[in-house]
Each structure stands twice: as C-alpha cells, then as structure tokens.
FIVO-241010 format. One record per residue (C-alpha): x, y, z; residue number from 1. Coordinates in Angstrom, 1 decimal. Each point is the difference from the previous one (the first is absolute). Last residue first. Example, Ala and Ser with C-alpha at 12.3 -4.5 7.8 and 13.67 -1.06 7.14 Angstrom:
BEGIN
+--------+--------+--------+-----+
|     c1 |     c2 |     c3 |   i |
+--------+--------+--------+-----+
|   13.7 |   -1.1 |    7.1 |   2 |
|   -1.4 |   -3.4 |    0.7 |   1 |
+--------+--------+--------+-----+
// end
This chain:
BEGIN
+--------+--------+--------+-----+
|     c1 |     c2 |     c3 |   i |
+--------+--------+--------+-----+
|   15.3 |   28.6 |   -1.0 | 100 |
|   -3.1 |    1.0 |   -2.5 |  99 |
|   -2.1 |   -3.0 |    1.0 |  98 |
|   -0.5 |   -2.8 |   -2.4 |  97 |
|   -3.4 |   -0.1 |   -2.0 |  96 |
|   -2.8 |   -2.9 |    1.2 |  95 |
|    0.3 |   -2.9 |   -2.0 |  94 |
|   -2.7 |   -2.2 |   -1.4 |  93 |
|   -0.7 |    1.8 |   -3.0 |  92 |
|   -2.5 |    3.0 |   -1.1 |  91 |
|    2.3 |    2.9 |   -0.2 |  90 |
|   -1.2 |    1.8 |    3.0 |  89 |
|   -1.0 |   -3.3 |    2.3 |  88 |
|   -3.4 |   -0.6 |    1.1 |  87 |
|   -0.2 |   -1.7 |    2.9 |  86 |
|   -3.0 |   -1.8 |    1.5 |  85 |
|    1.6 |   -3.8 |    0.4 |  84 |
|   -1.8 |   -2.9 |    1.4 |  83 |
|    1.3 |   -2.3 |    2.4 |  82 |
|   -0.7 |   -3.3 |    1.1 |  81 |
|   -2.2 |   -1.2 |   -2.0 |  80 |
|   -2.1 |   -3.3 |    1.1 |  79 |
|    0.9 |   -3.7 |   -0.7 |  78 |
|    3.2 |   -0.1 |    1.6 |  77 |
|   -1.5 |    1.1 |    3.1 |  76 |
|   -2.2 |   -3.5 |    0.8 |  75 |
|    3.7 |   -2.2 |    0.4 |  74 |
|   -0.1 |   -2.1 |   -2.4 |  73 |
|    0.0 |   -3.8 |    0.6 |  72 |
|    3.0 |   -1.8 |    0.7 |  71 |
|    2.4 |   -2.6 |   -2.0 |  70 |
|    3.3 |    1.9 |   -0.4 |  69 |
|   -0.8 |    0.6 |   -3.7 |  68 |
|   -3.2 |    0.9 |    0.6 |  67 |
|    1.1 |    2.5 |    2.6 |  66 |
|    2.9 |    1.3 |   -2.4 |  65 |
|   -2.3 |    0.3 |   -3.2 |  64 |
|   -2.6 |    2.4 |    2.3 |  63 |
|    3.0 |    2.1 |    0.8 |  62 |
|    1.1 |    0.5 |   -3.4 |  61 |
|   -3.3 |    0.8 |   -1.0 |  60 |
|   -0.5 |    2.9 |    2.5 |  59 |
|    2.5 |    1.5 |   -1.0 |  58 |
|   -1.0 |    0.0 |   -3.7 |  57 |
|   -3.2 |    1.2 |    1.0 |  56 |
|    1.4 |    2.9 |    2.1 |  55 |
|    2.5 |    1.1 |   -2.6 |  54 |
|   -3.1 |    0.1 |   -2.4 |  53 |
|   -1.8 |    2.4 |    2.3 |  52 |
|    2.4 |    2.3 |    0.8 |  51 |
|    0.8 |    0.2 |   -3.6 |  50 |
|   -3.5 |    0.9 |   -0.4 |  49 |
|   -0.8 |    1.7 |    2.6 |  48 |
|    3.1 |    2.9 |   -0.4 |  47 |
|    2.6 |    0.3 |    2.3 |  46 |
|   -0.7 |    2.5 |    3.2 |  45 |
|   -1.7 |   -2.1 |    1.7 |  44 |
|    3.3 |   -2.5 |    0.4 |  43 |
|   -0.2 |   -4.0 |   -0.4 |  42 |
|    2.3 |    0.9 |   -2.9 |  41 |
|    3.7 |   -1.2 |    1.1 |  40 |
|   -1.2 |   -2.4 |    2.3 |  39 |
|   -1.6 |   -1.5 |   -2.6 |  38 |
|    3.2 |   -0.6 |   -2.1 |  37 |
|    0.1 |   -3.7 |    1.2 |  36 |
|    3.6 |   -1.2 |    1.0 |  35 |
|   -1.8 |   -2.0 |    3.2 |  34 |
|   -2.5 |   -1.2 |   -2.1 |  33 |
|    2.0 |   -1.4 |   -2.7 |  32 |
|    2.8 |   -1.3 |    2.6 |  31 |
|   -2.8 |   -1.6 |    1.6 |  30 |
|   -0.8 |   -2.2 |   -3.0 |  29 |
|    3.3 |   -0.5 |   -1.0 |  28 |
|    0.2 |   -1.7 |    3.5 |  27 |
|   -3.1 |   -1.7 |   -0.5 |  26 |
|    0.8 |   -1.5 |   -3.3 |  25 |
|    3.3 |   -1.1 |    1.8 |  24 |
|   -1.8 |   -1.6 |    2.6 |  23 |
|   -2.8 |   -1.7 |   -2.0 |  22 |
|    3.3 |   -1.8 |   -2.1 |  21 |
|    1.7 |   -1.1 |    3.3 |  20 |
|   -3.4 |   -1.1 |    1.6 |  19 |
|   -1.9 |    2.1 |    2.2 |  18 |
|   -1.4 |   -0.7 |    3.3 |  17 |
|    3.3 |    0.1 |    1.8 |  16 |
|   -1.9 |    1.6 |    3.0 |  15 |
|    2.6 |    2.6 |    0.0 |  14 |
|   -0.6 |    0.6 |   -3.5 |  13 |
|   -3.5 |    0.2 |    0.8 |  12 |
|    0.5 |    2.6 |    2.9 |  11 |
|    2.6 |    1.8 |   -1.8 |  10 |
|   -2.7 |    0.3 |   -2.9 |   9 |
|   -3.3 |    1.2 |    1.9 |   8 |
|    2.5 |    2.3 |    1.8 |   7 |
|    1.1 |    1.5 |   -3.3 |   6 |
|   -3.7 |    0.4 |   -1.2 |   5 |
|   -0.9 |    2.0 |    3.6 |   4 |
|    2.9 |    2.4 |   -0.8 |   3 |
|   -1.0 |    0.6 |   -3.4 |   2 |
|   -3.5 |    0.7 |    1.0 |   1 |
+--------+--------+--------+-----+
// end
C-alpha cells in the first residue's frame, strides 16, 4: 500500500499538479506514512487491539495523502489489513527478549 501511495505521489509531483503549499503538505504527508509504526505491529503474534488501531491509523495517513494529491482511494485502504492473534505473557505489546 505504501509503495503504491509513493508512486501515486512521484507521479503527481512529476506531473507538477501540486502547488508549492499542496507539495509540502504532501511531503509531510508521506513522511507520516512512510515513518508509521504499523510495520512494527502488523504481526499475529501482537495483540488485536493494538494491531487493530495501528492498522486504522495507517490506513488514515494514507487516505489524507491521496486526497491531498488529488486521487481517489485506492479500494484496500478501506478494509483491514491485518489482524493480530497474540497474546503476550505480561499483557503489552512486546514480546520478551531472548536469553542471548
């Protein structure tokens, strides 16, 4: 998805499309999306919750960059992605380090 956003955007920068103001917003935009913390807990083995609320927020970001370049959005940004199962042992987000 993120990959299909930034190509969205170099083609409409490329395009010149955007005025100097739109461009920055856009380039804040992507750096939002691109920075996002979903990659970090797109994982089954996080819990659904989180999962789910990094997934939302994710897909947000991404919506706000297409609208802010000027195109519809893209049909997967309106379904869940991923969907965590995991329970961890003390109830967080992070699983325990390994014993090195």
């Amino acid at each position: 998805m993120l990959c299909a956003a930034k190509a969205v955007y170099d083609e409409v920068l490329a395009a010149g499309e955007l005025d100097a103001g739109r461009r920055e917003l856009a380039q804040r935009q992507l750096a939002l999306c691109e920075a996002s913390d979903w990659f970090w807990w797109f994982g089954d083995y996080n819990p659904a919750t989180t999962v789910a609320e990094f997934d939302t927020l994710f897909r947000s970001h991404l919506g706000q960059l297409y609208r802010l370049l000027g195109r519809p959005l893209p049909v997967e940004l309106a379904s869940i992605q991923f969907v965590g199962r995991g329970a961890p042992e003390l109830g967080g987000v992070m699983r325990r380090g390994q014993d090195g």
